[in-house]
VEXDREN-2710 file (C-alpha; in Angstrom, 1 decimal):
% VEXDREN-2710
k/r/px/py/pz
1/UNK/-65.7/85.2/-10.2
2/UNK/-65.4/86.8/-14.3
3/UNK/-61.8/86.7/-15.4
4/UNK/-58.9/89.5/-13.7
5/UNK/-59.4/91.0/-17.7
6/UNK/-62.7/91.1/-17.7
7/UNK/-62.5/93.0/-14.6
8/UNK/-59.8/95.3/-15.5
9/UNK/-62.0/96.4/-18.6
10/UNK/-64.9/97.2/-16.9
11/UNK/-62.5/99.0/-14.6
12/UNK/-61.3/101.2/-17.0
13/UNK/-64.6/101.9/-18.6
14/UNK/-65.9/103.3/-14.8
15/UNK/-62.4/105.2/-15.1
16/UNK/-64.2/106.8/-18.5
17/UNK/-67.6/107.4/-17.2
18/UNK/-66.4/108.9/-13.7
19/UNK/-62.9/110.3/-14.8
20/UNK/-61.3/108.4/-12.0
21/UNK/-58.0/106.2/-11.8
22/UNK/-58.5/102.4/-13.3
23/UNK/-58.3/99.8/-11.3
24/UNK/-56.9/96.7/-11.5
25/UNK/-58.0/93.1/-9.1
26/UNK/-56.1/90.2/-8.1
27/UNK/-57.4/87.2/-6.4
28/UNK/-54.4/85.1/-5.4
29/UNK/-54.6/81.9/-3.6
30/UNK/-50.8/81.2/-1.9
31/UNK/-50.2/77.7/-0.8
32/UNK/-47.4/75.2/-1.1
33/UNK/-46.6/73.2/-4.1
34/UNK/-44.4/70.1/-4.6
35/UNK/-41.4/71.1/-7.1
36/UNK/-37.8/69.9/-8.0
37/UNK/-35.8/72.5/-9.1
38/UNK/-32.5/71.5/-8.3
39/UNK/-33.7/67.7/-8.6
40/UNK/-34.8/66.9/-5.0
41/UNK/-38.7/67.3/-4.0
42/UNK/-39.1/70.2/-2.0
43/UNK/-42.2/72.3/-0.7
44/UNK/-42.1/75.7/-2.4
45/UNK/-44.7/78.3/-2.2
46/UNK/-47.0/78.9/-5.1
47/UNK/-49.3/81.6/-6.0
48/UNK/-52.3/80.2/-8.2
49/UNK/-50.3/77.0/-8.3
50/UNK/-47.5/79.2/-10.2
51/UNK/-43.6/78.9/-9.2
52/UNK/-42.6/81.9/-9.7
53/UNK/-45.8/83.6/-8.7
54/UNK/-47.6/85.7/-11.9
55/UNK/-46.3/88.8/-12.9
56/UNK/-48.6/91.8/-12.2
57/UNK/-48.9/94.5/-14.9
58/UNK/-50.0/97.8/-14.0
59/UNK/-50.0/101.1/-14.9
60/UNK/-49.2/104.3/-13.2
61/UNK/-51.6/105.6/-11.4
62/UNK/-53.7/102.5/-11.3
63/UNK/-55.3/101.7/-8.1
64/UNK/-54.5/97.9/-7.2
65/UNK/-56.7/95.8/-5.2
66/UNK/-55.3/92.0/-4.7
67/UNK/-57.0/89.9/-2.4
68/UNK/-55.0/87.1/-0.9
69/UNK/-55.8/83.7/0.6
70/UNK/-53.7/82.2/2.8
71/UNK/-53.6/78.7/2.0
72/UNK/-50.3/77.9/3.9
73/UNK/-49.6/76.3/7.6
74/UNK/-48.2/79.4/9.1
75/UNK/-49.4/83.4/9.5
76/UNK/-48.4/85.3/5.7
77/UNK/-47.8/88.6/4.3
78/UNK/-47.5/90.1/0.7
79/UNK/-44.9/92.8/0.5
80/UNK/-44.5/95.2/-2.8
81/UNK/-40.8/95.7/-2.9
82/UNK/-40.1/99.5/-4.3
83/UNK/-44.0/100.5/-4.2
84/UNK/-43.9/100.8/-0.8
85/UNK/-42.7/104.8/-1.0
86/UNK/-45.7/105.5/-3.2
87/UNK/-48.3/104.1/-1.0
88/UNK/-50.0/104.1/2.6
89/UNK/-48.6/102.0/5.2
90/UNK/-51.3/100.2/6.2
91/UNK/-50.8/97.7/3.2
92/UNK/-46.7/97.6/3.3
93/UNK/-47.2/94.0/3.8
94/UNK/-44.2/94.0/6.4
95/UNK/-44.5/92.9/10.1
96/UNK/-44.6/95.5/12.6
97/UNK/-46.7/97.7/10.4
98/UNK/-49.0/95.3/9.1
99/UNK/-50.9/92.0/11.6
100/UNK/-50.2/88.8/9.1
101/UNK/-52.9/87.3/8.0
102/UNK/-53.3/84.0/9.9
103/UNK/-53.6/80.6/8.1
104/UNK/-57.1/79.8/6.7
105/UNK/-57.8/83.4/6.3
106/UNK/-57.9/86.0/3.3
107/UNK/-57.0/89.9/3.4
108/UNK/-57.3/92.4/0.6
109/UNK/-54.3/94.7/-0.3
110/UNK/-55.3/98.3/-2.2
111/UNK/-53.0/100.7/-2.8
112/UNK/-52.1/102.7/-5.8
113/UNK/-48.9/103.0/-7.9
114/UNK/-47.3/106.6/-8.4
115/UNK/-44.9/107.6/-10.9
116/UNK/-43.0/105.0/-11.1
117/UNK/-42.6/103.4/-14.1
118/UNK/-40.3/100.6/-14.1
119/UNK/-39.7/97.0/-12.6
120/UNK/-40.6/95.7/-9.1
121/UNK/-41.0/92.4/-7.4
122/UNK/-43.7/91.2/-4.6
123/UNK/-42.6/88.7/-1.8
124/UNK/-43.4/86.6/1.3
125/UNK/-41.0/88.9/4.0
126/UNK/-42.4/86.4/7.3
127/UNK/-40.0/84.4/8.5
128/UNK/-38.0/83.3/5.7
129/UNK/-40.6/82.5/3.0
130/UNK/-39.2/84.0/0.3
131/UNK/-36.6/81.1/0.6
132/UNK/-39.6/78.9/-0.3
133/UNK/-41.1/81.3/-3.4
134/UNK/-44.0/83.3/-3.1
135/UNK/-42.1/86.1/-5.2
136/UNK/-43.3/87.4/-8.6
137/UNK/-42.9/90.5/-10.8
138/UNK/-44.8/93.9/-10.6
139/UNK/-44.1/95.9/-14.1
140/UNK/-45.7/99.3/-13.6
141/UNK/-46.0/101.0/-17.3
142/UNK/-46.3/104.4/-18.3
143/UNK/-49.3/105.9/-19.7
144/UNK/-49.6/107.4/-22.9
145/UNK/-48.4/111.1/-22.2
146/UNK/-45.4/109.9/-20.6
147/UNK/-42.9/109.0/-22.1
148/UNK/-39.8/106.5/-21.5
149/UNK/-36.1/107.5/-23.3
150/UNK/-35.6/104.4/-25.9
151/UNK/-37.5/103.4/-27.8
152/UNK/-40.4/100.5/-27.3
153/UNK/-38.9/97.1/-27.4
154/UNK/-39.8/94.3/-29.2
155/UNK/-40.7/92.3/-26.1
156/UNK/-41.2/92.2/-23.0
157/UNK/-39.4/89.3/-21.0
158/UNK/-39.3/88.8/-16.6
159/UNK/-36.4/86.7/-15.1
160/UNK/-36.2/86.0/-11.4
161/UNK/-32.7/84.8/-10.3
162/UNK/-31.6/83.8/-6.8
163/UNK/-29.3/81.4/-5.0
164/UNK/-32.1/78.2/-3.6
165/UNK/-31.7/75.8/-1.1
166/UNK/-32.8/72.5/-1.0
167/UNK/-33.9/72.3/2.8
168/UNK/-36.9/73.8/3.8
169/UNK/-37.6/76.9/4.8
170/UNK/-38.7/76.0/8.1
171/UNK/-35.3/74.0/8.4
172/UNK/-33.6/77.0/7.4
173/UNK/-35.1/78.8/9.8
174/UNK/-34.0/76.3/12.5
175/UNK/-30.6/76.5/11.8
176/UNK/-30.6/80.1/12.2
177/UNK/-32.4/79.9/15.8
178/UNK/-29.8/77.3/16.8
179/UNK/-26.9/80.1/16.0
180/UNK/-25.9/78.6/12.4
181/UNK/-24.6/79.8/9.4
182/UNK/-26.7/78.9/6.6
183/UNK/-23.2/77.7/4.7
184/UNK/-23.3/77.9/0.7
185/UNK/-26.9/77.4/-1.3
186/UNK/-27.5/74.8/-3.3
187/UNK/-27.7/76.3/-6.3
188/UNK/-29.2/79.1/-8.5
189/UNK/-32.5/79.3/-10.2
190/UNK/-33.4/81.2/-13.1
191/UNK/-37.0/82.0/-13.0
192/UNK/-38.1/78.7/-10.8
193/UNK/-35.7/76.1/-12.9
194/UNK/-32.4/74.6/-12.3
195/UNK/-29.5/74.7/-14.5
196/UNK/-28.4/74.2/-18.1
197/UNK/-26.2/71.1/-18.1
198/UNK/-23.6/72.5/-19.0
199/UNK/-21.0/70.5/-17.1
200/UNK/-21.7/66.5/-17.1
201/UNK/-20.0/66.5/-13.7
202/UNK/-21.7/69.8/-11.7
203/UNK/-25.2/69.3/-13.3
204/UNK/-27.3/66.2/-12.4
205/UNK/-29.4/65.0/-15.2
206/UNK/-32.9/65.6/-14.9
207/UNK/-32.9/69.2/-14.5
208/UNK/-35.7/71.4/-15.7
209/UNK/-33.9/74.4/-17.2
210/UNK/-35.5/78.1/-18.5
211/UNK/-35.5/78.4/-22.2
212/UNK/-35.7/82.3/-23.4
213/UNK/-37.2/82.1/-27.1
214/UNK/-36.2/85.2/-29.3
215/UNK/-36.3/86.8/-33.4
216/UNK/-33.4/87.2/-34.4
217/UNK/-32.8/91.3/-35.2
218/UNK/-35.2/92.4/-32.4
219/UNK/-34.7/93.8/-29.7
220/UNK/-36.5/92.8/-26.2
221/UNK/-35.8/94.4/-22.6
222/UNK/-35.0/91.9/-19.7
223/UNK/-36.0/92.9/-16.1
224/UNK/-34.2/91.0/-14.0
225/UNK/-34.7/90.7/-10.6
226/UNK/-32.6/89.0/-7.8
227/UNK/-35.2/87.3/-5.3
228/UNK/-32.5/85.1/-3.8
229/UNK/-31.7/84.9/-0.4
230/UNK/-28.2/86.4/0.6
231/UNK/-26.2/86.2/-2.7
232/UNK/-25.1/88.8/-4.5
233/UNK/-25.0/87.5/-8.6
234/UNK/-23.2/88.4/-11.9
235/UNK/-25.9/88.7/-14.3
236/UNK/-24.8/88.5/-18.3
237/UNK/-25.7/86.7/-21.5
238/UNK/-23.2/84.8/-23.9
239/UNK/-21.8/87.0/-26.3
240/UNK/-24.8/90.3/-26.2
241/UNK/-24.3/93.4/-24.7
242/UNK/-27.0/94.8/-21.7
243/UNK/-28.1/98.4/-22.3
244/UNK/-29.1/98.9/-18.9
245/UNK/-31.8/101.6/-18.7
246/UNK/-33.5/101.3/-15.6
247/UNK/-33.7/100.2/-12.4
248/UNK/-36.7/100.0/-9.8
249/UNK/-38.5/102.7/-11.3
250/UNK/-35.7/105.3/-12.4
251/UNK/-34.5/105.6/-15.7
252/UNK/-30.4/105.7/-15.7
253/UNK/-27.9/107.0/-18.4
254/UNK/-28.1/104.3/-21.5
255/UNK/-24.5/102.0/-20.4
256/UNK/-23.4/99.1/-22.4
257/UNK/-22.1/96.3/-20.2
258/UNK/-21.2/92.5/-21.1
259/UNK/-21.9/91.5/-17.2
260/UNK/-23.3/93.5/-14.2
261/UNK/-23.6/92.9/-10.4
262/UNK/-27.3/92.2/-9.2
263/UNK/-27.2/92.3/-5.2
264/UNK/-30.2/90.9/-3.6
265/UNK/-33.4/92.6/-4.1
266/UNK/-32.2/94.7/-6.9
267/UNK/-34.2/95.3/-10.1
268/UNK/-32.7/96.0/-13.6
269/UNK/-33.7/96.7/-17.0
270/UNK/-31.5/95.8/-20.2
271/UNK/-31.9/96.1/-23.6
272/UNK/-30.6/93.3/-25.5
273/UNK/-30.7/93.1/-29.4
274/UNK/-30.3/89.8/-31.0
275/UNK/-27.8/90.8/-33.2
276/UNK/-25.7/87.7/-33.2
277/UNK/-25.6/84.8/-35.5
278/UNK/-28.1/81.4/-34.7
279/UNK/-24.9/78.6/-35.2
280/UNK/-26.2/77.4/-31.9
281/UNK/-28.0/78.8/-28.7
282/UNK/-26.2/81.2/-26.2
283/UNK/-26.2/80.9/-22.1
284/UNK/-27.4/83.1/-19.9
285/UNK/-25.7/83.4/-16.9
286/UNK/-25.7/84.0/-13.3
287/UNK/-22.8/83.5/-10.6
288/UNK/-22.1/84.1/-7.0
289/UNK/-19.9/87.4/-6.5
290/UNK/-17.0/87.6/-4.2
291/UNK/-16.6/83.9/-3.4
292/UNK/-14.1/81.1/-4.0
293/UNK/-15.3/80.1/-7.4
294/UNK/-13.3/76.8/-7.6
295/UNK/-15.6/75.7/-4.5
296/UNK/-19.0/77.8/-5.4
297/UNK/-19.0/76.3/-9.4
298/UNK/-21.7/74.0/-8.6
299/UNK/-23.9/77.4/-7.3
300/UNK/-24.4/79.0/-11.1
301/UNK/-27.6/79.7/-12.5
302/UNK/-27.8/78.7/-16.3
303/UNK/-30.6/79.1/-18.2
304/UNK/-30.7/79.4/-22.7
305/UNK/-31.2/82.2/-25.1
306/UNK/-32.6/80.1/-28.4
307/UNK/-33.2/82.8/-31.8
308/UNK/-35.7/81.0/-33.3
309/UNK/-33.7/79.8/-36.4
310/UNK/-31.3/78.2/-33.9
311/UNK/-28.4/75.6/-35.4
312/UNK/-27.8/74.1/-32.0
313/UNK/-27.4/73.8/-28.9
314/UNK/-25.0/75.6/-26.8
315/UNK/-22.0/74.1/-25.9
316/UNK/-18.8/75.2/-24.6
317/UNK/-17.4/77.0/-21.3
318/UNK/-19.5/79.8/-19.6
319/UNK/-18.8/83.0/-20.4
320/UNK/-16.3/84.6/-17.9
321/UNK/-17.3/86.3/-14.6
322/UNK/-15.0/89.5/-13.6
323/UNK/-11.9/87.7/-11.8
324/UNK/-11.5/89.8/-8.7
325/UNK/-12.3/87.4/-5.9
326/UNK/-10.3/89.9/-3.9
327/UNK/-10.9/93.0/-5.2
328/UNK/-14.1/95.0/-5.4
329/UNK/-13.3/97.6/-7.7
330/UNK/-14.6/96.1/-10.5
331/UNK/-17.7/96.0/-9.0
332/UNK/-18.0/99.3/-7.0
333/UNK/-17.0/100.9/-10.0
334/UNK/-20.1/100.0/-11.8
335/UNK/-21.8/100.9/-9.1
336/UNK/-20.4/104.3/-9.2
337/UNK/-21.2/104.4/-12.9
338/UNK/-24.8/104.7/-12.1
339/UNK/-24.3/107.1/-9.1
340/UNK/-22.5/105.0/-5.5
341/UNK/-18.8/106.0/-3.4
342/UNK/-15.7/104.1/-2.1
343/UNK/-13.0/104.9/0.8
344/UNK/-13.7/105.7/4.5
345/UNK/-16.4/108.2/4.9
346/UNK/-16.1/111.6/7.0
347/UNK/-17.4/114.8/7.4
348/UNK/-16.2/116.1/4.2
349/UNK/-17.8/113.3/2.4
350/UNK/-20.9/115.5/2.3
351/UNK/-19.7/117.5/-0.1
352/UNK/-19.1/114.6/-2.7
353/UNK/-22.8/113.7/-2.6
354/UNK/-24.5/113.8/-5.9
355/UNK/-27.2/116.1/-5.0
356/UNK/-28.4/116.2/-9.0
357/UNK/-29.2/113.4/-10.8
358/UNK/-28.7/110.6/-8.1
359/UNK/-30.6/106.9/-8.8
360/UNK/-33.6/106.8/-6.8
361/UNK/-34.4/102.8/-5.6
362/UNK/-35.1/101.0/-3.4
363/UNK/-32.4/98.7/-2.7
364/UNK/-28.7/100.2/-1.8
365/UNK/-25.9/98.0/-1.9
366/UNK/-23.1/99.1/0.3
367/UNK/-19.6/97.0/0.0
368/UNK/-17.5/96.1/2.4
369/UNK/-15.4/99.2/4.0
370/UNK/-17.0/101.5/1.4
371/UNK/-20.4/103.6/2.1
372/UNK/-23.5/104.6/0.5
373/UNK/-25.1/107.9/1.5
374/UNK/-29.0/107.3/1.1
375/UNK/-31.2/110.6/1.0
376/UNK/-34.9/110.1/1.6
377/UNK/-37.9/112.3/1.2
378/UNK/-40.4/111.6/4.1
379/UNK/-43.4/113.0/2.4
380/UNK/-45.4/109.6/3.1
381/UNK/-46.3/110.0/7.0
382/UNK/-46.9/107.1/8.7
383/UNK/-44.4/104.3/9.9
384/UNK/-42.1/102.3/7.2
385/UNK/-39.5/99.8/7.1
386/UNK/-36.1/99.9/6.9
387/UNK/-34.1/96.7/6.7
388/UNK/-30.9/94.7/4.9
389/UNK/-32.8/92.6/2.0
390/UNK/-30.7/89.3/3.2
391/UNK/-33.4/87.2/4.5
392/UNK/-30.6/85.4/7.0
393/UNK/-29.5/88.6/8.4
394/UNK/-33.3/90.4/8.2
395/UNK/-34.7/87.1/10.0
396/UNK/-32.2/87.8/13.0
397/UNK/-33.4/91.5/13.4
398/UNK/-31.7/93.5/11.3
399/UNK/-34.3/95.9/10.5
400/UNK/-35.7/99.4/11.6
401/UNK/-38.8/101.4/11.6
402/UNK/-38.9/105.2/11.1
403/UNK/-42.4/107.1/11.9
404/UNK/-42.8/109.9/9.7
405/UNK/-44.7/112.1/11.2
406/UNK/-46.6/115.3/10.3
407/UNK/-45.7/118.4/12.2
408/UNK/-49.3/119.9/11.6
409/UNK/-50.6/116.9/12.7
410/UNK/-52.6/115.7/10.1
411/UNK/-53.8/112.6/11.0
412/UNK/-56.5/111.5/8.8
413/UNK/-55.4/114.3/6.4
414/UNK/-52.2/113.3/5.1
415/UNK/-51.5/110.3/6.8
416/UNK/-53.8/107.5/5.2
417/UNK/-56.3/105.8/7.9
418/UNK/-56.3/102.4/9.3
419/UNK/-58.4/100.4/6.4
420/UNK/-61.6/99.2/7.7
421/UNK/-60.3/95.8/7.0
422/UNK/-57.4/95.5/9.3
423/UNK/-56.1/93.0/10.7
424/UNK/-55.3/92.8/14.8
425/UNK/-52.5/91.4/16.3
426/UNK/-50.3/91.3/19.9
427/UNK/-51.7/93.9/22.5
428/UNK/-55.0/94.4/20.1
429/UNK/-55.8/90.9/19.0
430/UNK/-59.1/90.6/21.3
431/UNK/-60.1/93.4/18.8
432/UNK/-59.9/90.8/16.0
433/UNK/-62.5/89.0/15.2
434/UNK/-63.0/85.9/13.6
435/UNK/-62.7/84.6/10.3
436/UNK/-64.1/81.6/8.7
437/UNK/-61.8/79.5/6.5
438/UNK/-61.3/80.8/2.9
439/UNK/-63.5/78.5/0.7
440/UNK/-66.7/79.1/2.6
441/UNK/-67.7/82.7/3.1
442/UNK/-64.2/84.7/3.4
443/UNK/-64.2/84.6/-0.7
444/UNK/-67.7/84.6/-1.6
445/UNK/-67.8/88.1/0.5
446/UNK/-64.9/89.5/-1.6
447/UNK/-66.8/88.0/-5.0
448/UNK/-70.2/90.1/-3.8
449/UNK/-68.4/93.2/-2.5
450/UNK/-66.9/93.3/-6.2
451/UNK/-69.9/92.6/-8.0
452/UNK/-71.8/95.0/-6.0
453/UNK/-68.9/97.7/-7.4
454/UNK/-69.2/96.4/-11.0
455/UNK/-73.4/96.7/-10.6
456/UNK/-72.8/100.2/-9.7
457/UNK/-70.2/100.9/-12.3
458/UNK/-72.8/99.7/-15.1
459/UNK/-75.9/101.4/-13.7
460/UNK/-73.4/104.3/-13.7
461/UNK/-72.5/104.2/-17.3
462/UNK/-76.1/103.8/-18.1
463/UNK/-77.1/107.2/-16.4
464/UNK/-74.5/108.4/-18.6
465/UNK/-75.8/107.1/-21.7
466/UNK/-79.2/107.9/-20.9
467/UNK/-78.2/111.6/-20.2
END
């Protein structure tokens, strides 16, 4: 198969000739990979061999066709955290819309992004996978006539952070059916990789660590995601403010902070300029939130910023989280800052909603007796997903499903049809039938079906030349 940038150019030059949207392909083999992130050999879940999985970069309006192989023991699904509203539900990737795609086998995703410009994250959501990996990025960008409020950054960079565990997913799993609390993770990764030894006696030697390379002067916007499984982590970076400016697709008011809170499944983008000196290198950061930190030290992600006329290395005591163990102002108020409420809600609560320029995302994080008032257009008929993004909690059923449904009826009009690749499952599996085992035909079909389109595509643009 010709290489994904091959493809995409070709893409875009059928885009030209027909005036239709680009497209963009992914071929993505998932399987399990032997890794030591926190020192201990573990099976994680790979996509191309990768730990974190690749980040895919779009733009709006690009239709998105990523066909998966199943290379793991168990049934598999691919779900595109945030895109979902902007896409049919046929390939939400979630269980109970979507038939997982049984081991051995391969399914093709397509859907197209929609004005959304921002960062996103893809995911295993079957039974506690993304506790293995299988997570990556999704940057949607904008196209040329639209335009972002700052100014284009000098890079680009993707950081994945999440509190890991070194059993297995599977043995995670077990504890849950036996009625267990999963008890305090092992520790936090920053993008795949233990932490910094900062602390002789809390970090094991050995550890692989992340190393963010940077000019001094410049300035580079961080989209940080929190893929972890239940812990909610305080993001922040040695001595550099973060201009947050976006999250999951909605541009916010320009804020300064020196930490903020990044519950899981939350997406952010910062600015950060490198305006400091290069005496040594700087941490980066991130900490379990509303925990006894005296016992949870060990859990702290730590990876390093390193200008590249760097002195040294860093050294020193972490920068300090926000001290209030106890107290969840600090951190309700920065979620207030870019639109969220505290105290007990009643009637007359309605009439505090921000009705004007609320944050649309996807994930809501509501604090312990406080509430969050979500609004929701349902312009997207069809049946979605509605469930807490802690994989413990979500794994024991809590979750819901709303059918959006249009009062005209339109069926096949507005509501997108069952793709002619679905997948069958429960009452309809005798409608399924068989596949055989990606690596013999299952791949070489998708390889002809998309050089069939690229034949067409070129005997196209030659009509147009010739004309």
């Amino acid at each position: 198969m010709a290489p994904v940038a091959a493809l995409l150019a070709l893409a875009f030059l059928a885009g030209a000739a027909l005036a239709a949207d680009p497209y963009a392909f992914f071929d993505w083999d998932v399987s399990y990979i032997t890794a030591s992130p926190l020192g201990v050999p573990q099976k994680v879940i790979a996509i191309n061999k990768q730990f974190p999985g690749p980040v895919m970069n779009v733009t709006t309006n690009y239709n998105v066709v990523v066909n998966v192989l199943n290379s793991l023991d168990e049934p598999l699904l691919i779900t595109w955290d945030g895109i979902q509203q902007r896409k049919n539900c046929w390939q939400d990737g979630v269980l109970g819309t979507n038939c997982p795609i049984p081991p051995g086998w391969n399914w093709t995703y397509n859907f197209q992004v929609k004005d959304q410009i921002g960062s996103f994250f893809y995911f295993p959501p079957l039974s506690m996978q993304r506790a293995a990996g299988g997570f990556g990025g999704i940057t949607v960008n904008n196209r040329a006539v639209i335009s972002v409020p700052f100014d284009t950054p000098d890079g680009d960079i993707t950081l994945f952070i999440g509190d890991w565990y070194k059993k297995n997913h599977t043995d995670l799993r077990k504890m849950l059916d036996a009625g267990k609390e999963l008890g305090m993770p092992d520790g936090v990764l920053m993008n795949g990789k233990g932490p910094y030894k900062y602390n002789d006696s809390l970090v094991p030697d050995g550890i692989e660590y992340e190393t963010i390379k940077v000019e001094p002067g410049k300035t580079y916007r961080f989209r940080v995601h929190n893929v972890g499984v239940s812990t909610s982590l305080n993001f922040r970076i040695q001595n550099h403010n973060l201009a947050i400016v976006e999250t999951e697709g909605s541009y916010t008011m320009k804020q300064n902070f020196t930490n903020l809170d990044i519950h899981v499944g939350q997406s952010y983008s910062f600015l950060v300029t490198m305006d400091q000196n290069a005496s040594s290198d700087y941490y980066i950061v991130a900490s379990p939130r509303f925990v006894n930190e005296s016992v949870w030290a060990r859990v702290t992600g730590v990876a390093i910023l390193q200008y590249s006329n760097s002195k040294g290395k860093a050294s020193g005591p972490l920068p300090d989280p926000p001290n209030d163990e106890y107290d969840k102002t600090f951190s309700m108020n920065q979620a207030r800052s870019i639109r969220m409420d505290y105290g007990e809600w009643t009637e007359n609560s309605r009439g505090t909603y921000n009705k004007w320029d609320g944050v649309s995302r996807c994930t809501t994080q509501v604090f312990p007796g406080a509430w969050t008032a979500v609004m929701l257009s349902l312009d997207s008929p069809g049946v979605w997903n509605v469930r807490t993004e802690n994989l413990d909690t979500w794994y024991l059923g809590q979750e819901t499903y709303i059918r959006v449904v249009d009062p005209a009826g339109g069926y096949n009009v507005t509501e997108m049809v069952a793709p002619d690749n679905m997948l069958y499952c429960g009452l309809l599996k005798d409608k399924q039938k068989a596949q055989k085992p990606h690596g013999s035909s299952s791949s070489s079909t998708f390889a002809a079906k998309l050089n069939g389109y690229l034949v067409a595509v070129l005997v196209l643009l030659a009509l147009a030349f010739i004309q």
